[in-house]
C-alpha positions in Angstrom: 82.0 97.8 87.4 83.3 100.8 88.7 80.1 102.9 90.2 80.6 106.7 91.4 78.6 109.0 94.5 78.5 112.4 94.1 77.6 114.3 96.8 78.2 117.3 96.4 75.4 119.2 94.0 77.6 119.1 91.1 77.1 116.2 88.4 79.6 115.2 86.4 78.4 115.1 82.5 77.5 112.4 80.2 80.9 110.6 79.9 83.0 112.2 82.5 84.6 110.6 85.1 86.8 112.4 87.7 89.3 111.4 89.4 90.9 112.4 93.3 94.3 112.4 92.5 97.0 112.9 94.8 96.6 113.7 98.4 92.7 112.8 98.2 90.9 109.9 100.4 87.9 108.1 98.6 86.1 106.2 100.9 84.7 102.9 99.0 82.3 100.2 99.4 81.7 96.4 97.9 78.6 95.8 98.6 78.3 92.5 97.1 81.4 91.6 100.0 79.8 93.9 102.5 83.2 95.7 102.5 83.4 99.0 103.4 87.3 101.0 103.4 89.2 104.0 102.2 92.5 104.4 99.5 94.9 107.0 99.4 97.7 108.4 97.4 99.6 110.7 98.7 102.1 113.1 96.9 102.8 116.7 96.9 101.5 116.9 100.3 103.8 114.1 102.0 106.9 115.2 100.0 106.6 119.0 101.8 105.9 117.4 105.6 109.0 114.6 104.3 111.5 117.6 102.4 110.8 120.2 105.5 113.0 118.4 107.5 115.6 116.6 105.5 114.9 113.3 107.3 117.2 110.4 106.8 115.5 107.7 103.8 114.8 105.3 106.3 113.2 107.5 108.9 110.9 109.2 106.1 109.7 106.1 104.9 108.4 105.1 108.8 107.1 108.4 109.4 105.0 108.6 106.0 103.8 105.2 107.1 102.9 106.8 109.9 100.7 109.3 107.7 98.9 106.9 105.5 97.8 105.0 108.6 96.3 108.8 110.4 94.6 110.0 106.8 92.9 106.3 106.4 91.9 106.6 109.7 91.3 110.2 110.8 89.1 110.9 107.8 86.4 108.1 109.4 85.5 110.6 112.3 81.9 111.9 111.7 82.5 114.9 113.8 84.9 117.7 114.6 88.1 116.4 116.2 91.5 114.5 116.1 93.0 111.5 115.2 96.3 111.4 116.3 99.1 108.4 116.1 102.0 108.0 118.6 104.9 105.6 118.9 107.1 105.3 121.6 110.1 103.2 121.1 113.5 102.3 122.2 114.6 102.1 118.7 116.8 105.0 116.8 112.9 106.2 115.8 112.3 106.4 119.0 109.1 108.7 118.5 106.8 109.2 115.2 104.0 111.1 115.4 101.3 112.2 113.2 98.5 114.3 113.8 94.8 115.0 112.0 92.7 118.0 112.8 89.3 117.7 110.9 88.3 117.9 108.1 91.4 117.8 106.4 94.6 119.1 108.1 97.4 116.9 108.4 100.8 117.7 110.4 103.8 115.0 111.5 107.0 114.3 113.0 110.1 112.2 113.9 112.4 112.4 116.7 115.2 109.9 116.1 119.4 109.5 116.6 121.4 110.4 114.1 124.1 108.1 115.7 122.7 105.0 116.0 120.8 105.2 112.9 123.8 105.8 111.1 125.1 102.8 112.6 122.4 100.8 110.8 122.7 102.2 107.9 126.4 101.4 107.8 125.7 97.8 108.9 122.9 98.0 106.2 119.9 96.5 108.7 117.2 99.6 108.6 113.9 97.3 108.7 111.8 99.5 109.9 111.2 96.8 113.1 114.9 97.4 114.0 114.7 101.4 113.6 111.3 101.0 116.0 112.2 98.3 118.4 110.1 97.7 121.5 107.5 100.2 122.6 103.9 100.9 122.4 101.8 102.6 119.6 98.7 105.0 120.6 95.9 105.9 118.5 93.9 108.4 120.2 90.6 110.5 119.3 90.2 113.6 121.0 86.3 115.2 120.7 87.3 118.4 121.8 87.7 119.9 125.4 84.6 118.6 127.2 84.6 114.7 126.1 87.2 112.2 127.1 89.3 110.5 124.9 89.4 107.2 123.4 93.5 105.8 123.5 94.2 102.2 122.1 97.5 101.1 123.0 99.3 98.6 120.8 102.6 97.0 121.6 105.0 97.4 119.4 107.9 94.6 119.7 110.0 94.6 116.6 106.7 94.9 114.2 105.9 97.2 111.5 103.6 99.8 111.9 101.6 98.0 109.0 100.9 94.8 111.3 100.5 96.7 114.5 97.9 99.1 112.8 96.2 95.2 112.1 96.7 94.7 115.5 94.9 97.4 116.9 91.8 96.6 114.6 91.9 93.2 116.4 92.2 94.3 119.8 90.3 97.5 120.1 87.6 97.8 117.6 87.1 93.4 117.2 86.2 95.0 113.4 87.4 92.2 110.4 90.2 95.0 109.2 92.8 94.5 106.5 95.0 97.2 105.2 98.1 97.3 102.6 100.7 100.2 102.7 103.7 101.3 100.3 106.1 104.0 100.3 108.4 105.1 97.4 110.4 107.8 95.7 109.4 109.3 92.5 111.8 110.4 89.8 110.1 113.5 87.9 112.0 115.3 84.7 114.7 116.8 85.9 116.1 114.5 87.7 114.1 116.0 91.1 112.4 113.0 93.6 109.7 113.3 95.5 108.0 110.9 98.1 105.2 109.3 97.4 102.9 106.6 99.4 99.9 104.9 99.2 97.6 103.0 101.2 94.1 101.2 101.3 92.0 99.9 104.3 89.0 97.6 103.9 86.5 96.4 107.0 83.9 94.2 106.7 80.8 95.6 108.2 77.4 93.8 106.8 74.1 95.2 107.8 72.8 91.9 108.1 73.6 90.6 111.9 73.5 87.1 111.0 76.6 87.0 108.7 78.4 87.2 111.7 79.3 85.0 114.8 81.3 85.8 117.5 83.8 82.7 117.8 84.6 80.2 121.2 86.8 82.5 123.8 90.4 80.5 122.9 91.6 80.8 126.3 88.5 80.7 128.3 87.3 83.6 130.4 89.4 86.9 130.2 90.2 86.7 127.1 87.5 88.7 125.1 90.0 90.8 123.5 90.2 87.7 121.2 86.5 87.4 120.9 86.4 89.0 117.5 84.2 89.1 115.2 84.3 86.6 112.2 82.4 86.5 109.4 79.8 83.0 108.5 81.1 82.9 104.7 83.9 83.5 102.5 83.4 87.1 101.7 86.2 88.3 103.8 88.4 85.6 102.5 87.8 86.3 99.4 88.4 90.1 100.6 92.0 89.3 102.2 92.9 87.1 98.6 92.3 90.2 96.7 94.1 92.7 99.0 97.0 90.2 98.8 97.3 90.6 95.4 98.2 94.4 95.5 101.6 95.1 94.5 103.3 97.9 96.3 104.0 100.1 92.7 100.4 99.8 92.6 99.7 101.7 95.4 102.1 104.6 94.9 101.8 104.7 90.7 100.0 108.0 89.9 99.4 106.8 86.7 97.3 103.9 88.1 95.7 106.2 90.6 92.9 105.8 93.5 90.1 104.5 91.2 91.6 102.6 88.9 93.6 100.5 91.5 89.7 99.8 93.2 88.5 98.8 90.0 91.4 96.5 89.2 90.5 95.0 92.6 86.8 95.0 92.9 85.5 95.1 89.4 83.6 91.5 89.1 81.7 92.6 92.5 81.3 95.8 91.8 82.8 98.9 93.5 81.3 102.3 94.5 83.1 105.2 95.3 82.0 107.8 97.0 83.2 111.7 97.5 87.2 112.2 98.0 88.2 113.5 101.4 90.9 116.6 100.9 94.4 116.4 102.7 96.4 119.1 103.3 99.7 120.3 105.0 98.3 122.1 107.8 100.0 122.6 110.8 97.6 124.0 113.8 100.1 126.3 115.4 99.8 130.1 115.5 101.2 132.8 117.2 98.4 133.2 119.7 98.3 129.6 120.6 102.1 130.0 121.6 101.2 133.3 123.7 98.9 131.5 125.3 101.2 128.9 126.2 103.4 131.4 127.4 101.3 133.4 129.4 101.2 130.8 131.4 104.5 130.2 132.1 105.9 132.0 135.7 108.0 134.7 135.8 111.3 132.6 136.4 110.3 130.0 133.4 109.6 133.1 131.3 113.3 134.2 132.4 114.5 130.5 131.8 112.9 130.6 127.9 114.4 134.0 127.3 117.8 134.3 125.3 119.3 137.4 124.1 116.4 139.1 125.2 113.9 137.7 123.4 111.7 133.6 123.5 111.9 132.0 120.4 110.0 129.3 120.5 110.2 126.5 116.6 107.1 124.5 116.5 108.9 120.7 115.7 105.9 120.0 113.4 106.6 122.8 110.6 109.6 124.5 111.4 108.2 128.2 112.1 109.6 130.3 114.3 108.1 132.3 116.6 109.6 135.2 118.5 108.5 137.3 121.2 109.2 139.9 123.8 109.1 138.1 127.5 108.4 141.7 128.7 104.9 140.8 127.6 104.6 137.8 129.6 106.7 139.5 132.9 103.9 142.5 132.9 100.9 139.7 132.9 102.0 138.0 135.7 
């Protein structure tokens, strides 16, 4: 049983069913399970932040990764803000980072060598643990200006970003948290490919206080970052054995789609969906956000930034230019 929310005011008809398509989050619940989560497929909108930068297979497959984990996530927030992932490693990706501005603007990035990953790729090892090595992942939420932000740091020695994201659910929110993530290229007629990936996140989160314990510290005071939450039956069990199931083509198969994959998965419990959460390509810079920047820069870094008598300034998210007269800048200062 496949059971839709609308919430907008719009209903759909006798007999119609819509679906999110690509580059849409629909949040979910089983309540029979008391699992609550979010699935994803992402497509056009991935293949433009991938294509914009002609990144190396391997590091576009990290970096979308990367994405799916920030949309799952940064589409939870209740108000206006950003969810924002960071690694930073000592591997040839030594730095991935996406970024989600509410309610729906998505931007990311990936510094890596083009040396040592070609290396790799000669030798034929591009795990993504060996293109990340040792480091730390950040998730961070950011209110706004006048609120302070919540950071939960994750250590990141030779893991995928898929068990560290499992990782930080453990350490920093003690929430029961699974998630599954694929990554693929699609051949369309023609002969052209785009990237595609998809993802889903389930928590379990009863109302009902009793159906969870919190378990014997393991290692005796200190260690309440252990202390997590576990649920008193086999629900989440049960959850985890379905999740396992999930094959990778699954996730990323438009043909299968958001829905469709949920039903699959949670049709003798019963699934609702609810409203799908929009994600675009949005990158948050501007020309006055740059000239802001810049005005505050002194009159020998103005001199330092100018070449050929003009600051051009390429924002490493999107790959716009922006170009300016430092005269501006020297008459402020």
């Amino acid at each position: 049983m496949l059971e839709t929310t609308q919430l907008t005011e719009r209903e759909p008809k006798l007999g119609e069913f819509g679906h999110a398509g690509d580059d849409h989050v629909v949040p979910f619940e089983v309540g029979a399970l008391d699992v609550r989560g979010r699935a994803v497929q992402l497509g056009p909108m991935l293949d433009a932040i991938l294509s914009r930068h002609d990144y190396p297979e391997p590091v576009a497959r990290l970096l979308a990764e990367a994405c799916l984990v920030t949309v799952l996530l940064g589409t939870s927030l209740k108000f206006e803000g950003k969810f924002i992932l960071q690694t930073r490693t000592d591997g040839p990706v030594d730095m991935l980072v996406a970024d989600f501005s509410t309610p729906h603007a998505l931007r990311a990035y990936a510094r890596y060598d083009a040396d040592r990953l070609a290396a790799l790729t000669a030798a034929g090892d591009v795990a993504p643990e060996t293109l990340l090595g040792s480091g730390v992942l950040a998730l961070t939420i950011d209110q706004g200006e006048y609120t302070q932000r919540y950071q939960g740091i994750v250590q990141l020695d030779n893991i995928s970003l898929e068990e560290a994201a499992r990782t930080y659910f453990r350490q920093s929110e003690q929430i029961p948290t699974d998630l599954r993530l694929a990554v693929a290229k699609q051949i369309l007629p023609g002969g052209r490919q785009q990237w595609r990936a998809g993802g889903v996140l389930a928590q379990f989160l009863p109302e009902a206080p009793e159906r969870m314990r919190v378990p014997d510290l393991p290692g005796g005071d200190g260690d309440v970052a252990e202390a997590v939450l576990q649920p008193v039956d086999n629900s989440w069990q049960e959850l985890l054995a379905l999740l396992a199931t999930v094959e990778p083509a699954e996730l990323i198969d438009p043909m299968v789609g958001t829905e469709r994959l949920l039903y699959r998965l949670f049709h003798e419990h019963g699934v609702r969906v609810f409203d799908e959460i929009h994600v675009a390509d949005d990158c948050s810079c501007s020309p006055d956000k740059i000239r802001g920047i810049l005005g505050g820069f002194s009159a020998e870094e103005i001199k330092d930034s100018t070449e050929d008598g003009r600051i051009r300034v390429d924002c490493e998210f999107c790959s716009k230019r922006y170009d300016f007269d430092p005269a501006e800048f020297v008459a402020g200062q």
